[in-house]
N, C-alpha and C positions, 0 to 999 in steps of 0.2 A: 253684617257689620252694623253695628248701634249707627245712629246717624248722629255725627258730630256737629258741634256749632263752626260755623265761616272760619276760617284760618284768622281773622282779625281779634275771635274772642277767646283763641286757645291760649294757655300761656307762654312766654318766652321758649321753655323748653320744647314745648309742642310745638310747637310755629318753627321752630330750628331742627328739629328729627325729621317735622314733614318735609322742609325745602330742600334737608340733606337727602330724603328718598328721592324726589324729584327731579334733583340735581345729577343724582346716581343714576337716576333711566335714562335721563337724557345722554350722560355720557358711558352708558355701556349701549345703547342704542347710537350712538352716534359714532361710538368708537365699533362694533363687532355687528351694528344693524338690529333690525328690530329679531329675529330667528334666535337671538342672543338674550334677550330682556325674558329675564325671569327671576322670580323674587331672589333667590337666590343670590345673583350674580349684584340683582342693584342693591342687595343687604348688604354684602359684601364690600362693595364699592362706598356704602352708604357708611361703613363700620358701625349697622344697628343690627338685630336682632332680628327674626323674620317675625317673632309675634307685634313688633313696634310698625313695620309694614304692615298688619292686616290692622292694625289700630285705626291705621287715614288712611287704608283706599282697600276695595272687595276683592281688585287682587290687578293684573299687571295693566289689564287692559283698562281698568278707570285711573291708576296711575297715567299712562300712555295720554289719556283723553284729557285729565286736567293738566298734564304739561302741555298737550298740542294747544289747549287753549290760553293757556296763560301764555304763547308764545305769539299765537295767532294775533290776541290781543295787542302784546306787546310792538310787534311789527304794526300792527294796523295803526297805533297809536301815534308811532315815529312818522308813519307817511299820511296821514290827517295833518300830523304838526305842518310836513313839508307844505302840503298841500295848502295850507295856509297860508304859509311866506311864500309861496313862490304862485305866481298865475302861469296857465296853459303856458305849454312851449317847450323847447329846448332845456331851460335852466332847471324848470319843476324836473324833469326826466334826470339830468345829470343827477340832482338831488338825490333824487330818490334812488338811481344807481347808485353813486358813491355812500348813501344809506346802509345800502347791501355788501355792497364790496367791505366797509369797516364793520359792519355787524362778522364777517366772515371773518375778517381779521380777528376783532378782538371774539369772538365767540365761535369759534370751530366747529364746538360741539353742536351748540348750536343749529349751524349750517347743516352739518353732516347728520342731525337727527330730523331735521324738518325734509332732507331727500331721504334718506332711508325709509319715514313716514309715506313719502308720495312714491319710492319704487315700489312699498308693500301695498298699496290699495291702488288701484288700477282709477279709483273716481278720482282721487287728487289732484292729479294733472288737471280733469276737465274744470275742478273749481277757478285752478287757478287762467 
């Protein structure tokens, strides 16, 4: 695959195919597990093309790895915030529960791809 420039200098249309690929792993990964994720299925879900999937990513598993990361990020980012407002204790911990619990709520998918991610690799568990 050509190596493309960051997602920030693609244009509008690209920046929107890619998120939709991404968005598609996450939830055919989160809906049927990772045993399920293959170009196919997240085209599908993506309603692109499979040559528009080999455009931004080599193929399922750097798909897989810039969603885990942009997710990784994401969460880390929300519990720095808390981490901020809140010092040691009780309150910082409900925080950052209840962080979890509405990320669940409002992102399903979400949830249900970040465990499917840590039942498919046996190291997961220990990072976390």
């Amino acid at each position: 695959m050509a190596q493309l420039p960051p997602p920030e200098f693609l244009t509008a249309k690209a920046r929107k195919t890619r998120a939709a690929l991404l968005d598609a792993t996450r939830d055919v990964i989160g809906k049927d597990g990772v045993q399920a994720a293959n170009v196919r299925a997240i085209c599908t879900m993506a309603k692109v093309g499979r040559t528009s999937f080999y455009t931004y990513f080599d193929d399922v598993d750097s798909a897989l790895a810039e969603l885990a990361t942009q997710q990784a990020e994401h969460i880390k980012a929300e519990f720095n915030r808390l981490h901020a407002q809140q010092s040691r204790g009780r309150d910082r911990l409900r925080a950052c529960l209840v962080m979890i619990f509405e990320l669940a709520k409002r992102e399903p998918e979400t949830v249900m791809f970040l465990t499917s991610i840590a039942d498919s690799d046996a190291t997961v568990p220990a990072l976390v």
